[in-house]
C-alpha positions as CSV (number, residue, x, y, z in Angstrom):
1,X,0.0,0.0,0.0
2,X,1.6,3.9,-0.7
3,X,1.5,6.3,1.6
4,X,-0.8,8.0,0.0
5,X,-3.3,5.8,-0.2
6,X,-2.7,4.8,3.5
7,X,-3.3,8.5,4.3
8,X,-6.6,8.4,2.2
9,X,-7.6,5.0,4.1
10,X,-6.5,7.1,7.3
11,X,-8.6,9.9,6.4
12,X,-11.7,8.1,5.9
13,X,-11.2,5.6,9.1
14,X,-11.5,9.0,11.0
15,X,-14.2,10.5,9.3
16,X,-16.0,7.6,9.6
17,X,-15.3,7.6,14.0
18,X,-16.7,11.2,14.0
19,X,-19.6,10.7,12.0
20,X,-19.9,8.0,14.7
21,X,-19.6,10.4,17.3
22,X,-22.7,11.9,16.4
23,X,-25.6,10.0,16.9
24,X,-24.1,8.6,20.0
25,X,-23.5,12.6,21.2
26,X,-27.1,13.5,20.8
27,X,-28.6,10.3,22.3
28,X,-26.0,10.8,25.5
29,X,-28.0,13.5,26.2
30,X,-30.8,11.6,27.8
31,X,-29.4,8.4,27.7
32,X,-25.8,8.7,29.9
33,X,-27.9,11.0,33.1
34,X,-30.0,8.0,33.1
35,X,-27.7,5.3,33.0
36,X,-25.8,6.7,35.7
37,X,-28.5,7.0,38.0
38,X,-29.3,3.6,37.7
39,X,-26.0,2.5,38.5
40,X,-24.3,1.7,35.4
41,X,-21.3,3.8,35.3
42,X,-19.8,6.2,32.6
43,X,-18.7,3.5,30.5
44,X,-21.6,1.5,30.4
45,X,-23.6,4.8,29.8
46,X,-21.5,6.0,26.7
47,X,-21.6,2.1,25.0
48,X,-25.5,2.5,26.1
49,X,-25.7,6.0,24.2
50,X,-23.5,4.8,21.3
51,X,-26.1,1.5,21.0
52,X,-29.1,3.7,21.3
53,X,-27.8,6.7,18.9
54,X,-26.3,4.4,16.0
55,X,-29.5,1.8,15.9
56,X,-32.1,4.9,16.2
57,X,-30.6,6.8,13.6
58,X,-30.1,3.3,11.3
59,X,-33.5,2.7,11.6
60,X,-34.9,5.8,10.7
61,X,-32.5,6.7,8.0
62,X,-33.9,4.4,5.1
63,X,-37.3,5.8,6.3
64,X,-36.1,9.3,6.4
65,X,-34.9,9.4,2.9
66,X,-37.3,7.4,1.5
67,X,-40.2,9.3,2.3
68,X,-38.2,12.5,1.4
69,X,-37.7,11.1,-2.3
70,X,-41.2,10.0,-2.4
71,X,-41.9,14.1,-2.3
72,X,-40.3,15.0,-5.1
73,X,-41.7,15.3,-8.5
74,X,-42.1,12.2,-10.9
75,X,-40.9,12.9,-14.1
76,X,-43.9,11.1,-15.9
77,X,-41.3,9.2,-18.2
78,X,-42.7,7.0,-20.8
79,X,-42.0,3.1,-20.9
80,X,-39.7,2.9,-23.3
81,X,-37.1,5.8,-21.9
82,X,-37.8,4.1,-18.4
83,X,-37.1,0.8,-19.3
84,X,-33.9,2.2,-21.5
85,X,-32.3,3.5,-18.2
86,X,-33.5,1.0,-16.0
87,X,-31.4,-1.4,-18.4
88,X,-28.3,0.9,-18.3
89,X,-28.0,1.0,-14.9
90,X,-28.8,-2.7,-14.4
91,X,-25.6,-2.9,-17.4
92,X,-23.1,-0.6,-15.0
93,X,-24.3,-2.2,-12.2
94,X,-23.8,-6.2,-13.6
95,X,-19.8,-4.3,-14.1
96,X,-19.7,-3.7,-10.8
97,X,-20.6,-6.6,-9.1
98,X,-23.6,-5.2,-7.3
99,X,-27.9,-6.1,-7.4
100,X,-29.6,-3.2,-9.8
101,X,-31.0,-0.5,-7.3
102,X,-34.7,0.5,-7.5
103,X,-34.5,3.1,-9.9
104,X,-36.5,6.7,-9.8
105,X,-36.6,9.2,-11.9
106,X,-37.9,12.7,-10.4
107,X,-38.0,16.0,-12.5
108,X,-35.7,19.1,-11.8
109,X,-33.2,21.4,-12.8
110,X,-30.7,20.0,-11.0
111,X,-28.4,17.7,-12.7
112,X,-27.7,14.9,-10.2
113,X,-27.8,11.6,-9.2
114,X,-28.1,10.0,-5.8
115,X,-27.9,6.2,-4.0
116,X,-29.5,5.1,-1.0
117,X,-29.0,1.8,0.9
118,X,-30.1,0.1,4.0
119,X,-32.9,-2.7,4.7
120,X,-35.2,-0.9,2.7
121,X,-33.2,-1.9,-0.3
122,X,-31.0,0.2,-2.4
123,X,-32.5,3.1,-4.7
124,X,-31.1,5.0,-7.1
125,X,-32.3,8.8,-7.9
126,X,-31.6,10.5,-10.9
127,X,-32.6,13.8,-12.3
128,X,-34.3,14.6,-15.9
129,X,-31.5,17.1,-16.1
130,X,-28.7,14.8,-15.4
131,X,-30.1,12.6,-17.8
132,X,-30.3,14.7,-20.5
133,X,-26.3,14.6,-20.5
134,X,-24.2,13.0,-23.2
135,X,-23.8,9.4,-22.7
136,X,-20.5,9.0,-22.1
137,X,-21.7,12.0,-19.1
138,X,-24.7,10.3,-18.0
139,X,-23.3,7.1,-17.8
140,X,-19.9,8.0,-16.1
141,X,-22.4,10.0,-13.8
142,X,-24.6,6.5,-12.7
143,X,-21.1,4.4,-12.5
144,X,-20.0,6.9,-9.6
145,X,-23.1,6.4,-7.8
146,X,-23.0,2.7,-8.2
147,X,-19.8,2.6,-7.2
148,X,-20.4,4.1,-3.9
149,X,-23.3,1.5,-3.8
150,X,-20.6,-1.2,-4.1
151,X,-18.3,0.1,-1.2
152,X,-21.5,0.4,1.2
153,X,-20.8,4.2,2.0
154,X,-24.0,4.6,0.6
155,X,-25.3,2.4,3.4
156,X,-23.5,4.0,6.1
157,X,-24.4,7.9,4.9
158,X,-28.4,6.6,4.5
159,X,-28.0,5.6,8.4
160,X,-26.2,8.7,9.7
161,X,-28.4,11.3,7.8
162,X,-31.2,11.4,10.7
163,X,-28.2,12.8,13.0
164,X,-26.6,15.0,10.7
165,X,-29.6,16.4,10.0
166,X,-30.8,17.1,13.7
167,X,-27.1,19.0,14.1
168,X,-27.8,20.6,10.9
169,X,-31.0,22.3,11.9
170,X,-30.0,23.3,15.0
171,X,-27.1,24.9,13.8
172,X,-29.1,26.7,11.1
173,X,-31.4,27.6,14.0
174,X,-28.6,29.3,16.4
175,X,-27.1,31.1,13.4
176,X,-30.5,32.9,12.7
177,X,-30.7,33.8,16.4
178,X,-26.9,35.2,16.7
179,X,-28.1,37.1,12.9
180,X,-31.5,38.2,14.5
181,X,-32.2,42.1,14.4
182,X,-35.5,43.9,14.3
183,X,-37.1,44.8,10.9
184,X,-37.9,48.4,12.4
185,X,-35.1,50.7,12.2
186,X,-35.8,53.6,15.1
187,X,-36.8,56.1,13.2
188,X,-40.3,53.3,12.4
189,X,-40.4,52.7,15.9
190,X,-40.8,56.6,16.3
191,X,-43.2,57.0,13.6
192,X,-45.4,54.0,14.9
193,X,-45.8,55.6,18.5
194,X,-46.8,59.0,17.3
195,X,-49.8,56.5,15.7
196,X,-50.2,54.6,19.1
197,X,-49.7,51.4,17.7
198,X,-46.1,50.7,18.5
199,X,-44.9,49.3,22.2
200,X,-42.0,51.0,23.4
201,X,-39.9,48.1,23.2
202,X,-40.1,44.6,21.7
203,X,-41.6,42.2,24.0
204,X,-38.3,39.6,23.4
205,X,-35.2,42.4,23.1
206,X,-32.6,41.6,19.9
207,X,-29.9,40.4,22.3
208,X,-32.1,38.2,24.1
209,X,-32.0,36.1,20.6
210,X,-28.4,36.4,20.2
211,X,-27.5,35.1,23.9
212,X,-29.7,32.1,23.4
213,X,-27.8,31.5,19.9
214,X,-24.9,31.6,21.0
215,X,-25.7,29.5,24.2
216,X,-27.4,26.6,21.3
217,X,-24.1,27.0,19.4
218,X,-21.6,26.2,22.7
219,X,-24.4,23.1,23.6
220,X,-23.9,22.4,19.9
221,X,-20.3,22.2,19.5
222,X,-19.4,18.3,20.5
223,X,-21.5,17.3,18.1
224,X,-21.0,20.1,15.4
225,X,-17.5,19.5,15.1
226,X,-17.3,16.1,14.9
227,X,-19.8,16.2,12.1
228,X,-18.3,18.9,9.9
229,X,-15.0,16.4,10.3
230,X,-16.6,13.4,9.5
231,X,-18.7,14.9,6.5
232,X,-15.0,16.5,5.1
233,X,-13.0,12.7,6.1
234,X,-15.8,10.1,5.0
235,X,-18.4,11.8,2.6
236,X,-15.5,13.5,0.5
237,X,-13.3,11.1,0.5
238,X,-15.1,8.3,-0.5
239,X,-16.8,11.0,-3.3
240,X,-13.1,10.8,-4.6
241,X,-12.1,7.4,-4.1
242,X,-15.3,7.0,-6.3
243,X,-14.2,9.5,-9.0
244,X,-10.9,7.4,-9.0
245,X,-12.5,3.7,-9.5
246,X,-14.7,5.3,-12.2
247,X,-11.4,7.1,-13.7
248,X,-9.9,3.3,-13.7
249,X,-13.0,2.0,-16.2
250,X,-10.9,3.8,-19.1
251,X,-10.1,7.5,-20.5
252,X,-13.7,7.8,-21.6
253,X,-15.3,7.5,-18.2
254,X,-12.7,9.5,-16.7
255,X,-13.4,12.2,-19.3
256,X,-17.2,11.7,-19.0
257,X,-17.4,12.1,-15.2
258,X,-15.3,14.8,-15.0
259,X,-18.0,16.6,-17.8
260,X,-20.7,15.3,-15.4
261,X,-19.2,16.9,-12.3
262,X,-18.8,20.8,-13.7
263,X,-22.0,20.5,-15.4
264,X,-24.2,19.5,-12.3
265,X,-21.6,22.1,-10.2
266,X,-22.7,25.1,-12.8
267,X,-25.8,24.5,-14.2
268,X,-28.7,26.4,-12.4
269,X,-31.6,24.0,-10.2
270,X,-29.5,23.6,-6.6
271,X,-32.8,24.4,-4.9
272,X,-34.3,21.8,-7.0
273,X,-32.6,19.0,-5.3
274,X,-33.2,18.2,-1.4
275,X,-30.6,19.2,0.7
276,X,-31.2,15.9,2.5
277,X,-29.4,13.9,-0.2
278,X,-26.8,16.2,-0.9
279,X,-24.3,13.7,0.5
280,X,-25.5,10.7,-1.2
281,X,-25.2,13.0,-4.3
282,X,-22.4,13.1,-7.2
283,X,-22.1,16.8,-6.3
284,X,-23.4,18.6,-2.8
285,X,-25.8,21.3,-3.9
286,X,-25.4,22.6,-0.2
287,X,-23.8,26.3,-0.9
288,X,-24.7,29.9,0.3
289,X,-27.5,30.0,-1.9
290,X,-29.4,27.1,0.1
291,X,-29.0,28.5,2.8
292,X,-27.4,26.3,4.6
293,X,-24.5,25.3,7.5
294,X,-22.8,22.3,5.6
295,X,-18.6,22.7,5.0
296,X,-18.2,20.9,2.0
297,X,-19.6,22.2,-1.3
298,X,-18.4,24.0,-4.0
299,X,-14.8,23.8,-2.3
300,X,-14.8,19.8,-2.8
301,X,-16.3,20.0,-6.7
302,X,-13.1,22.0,-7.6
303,X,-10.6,19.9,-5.7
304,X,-12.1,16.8,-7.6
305,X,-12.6,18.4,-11.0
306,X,-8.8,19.5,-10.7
307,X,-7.6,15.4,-10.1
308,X,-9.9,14.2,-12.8
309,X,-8.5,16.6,-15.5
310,X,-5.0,16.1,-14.6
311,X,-3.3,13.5,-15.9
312,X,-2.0,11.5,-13.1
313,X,-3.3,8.7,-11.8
314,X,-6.0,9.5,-9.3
């Protein structure tokens, strides 16, 4: 083995721990008090959270995503491109080694493709848009997605999504409360008084809201932290350890995914596709303009578009 593929290995064994880390953070918080009332000691308690946080968050991630997809548009597709794509993916996937996922087809702007695993089964979510791509594109596209199939990351993402979501929202949450400031400017408040319809003050004051964000931010942190690291170690790197198995298949694929990649990264529909799957997704749509809390977005695309059109080996 290289070095720098034990680095890589490295850097995924510990983004895999810290994604750990969170499920078995958030169910500590009721979990280890409990335990250690009862008399089971702080070991006990912390194997108790890790059992309770891990198998909740398992469970409910098929569930989760599934019902999530089931919300989107269907893209009304006619039998015979259905059943063309269906047999395309059930061709990549006979190369790989792997059972066809249950295949769906939603409509949107966004030009992705995402996998799912767990006991539900495994499913497969593409776009119109993405499919709309070249071949050599679209196909490169569904071989990376496969491919994460095949090294059961998609398995382990589905299962963690239900915690990394709860951190998510929460941390959305405190950053709107540190950013909260009254849509009255003084000079309104004045005006609204001389009418008699305007309190003096606001009945919760501005820095009220920004204590108790920053107060959910410092409660957030252990589990924040750990799952900005994990999302950077794991989810990335296996998103490139994918790009390089594709990038194996020949110069075609390699040239195809990389054309997948910038496309889905520049064309317009991020909004389109749920933030939910954006890290069981070819590309994360998660940037500034969804709003959102997550590290890894744009940043990543262009670190993984510059390996794919280099010429060494990836």
């Amino acid at each position: 083995m290289s070095g720098s593929s034990a680095a890589r290995r490295g850097r995924t064994l510990v983004g895999l721990v810290a994604l750990a880390l969170v499920p078995t953070g958030i169910a500590a918080v009721p979990v280890v008090p409990v335990a250690v009332v009862v008399g089971l000691g702080v070991g006990p308690a912390v194997l108790a959270a890790g059992v309770v946080g891990l198998g909740t968050s398992a469970i409910l991630g098929p569930l989760l995503v599934d019902r999530r997809i089931e919300e989107l548009p269907d893209a009304d597709l006619e039998d015979r491109p259905t059943a063309f794509i269906e047999d395309r993916v059930a061709t990549i996937a006979g190369d790989l080694g792997v059972d066809p996922p249950e295949l769906t087809v939603v409509r949107g702007d966004a030009a992705n493709v995402a996998v799912t695993d767990g006991y539900r089964g495994a499913r497969l979510v593409v776009s119109t848009r993405l499919l709309s791509l070249p071949e050599a594109d679209r196909d490169a596209a569904l071989r990376h997605a496969i491919v994460r199939l095949r090294s059961r990351e998609a398995a382990v993402t589905t299962a963690l999504l239900p915690a990394l979501l709860v951190v998510e929202t929460l941390a959305l949450l405190a950053t709107l409360l540190v950013g909260r400031r009254s849509d009255r400017t003084e000079a309104d408040r004045r005006v609204n008084r001389i009418h008699g319809y305007e309190p003096e003050r606001e009945r919760i004051p501005a820095p009220a809201y920004t204590l108790a964000g920053v107060l959910l931010w410092l409660a957030l942190l252990p589990v924040w932290f750990p799952a900005v690291v994990g999302d950077r170690l794991y989810v990335g790197e296996r998103r490139r350890a994918a790009d390089a198995t594709v990038s194996r298949t020949g110069r075609a694929e390699r040239t195809g995914l990389a054309n997948a990649v910038a496309f889905a990264r520049d064309a317009a529909g991020a909004a389109d596709w749920p933030p939910l799957l954006d890290r069981l997704s070819l590309v994360s749509m998660a940037d500034h303009e969804t709003g959102r809390i997550r590290g890894t977005s744009r940043h990543e695309t262009r670190v993984r578009l510059a390996r794919l059109r280099s010429k060494r080996t990836l």
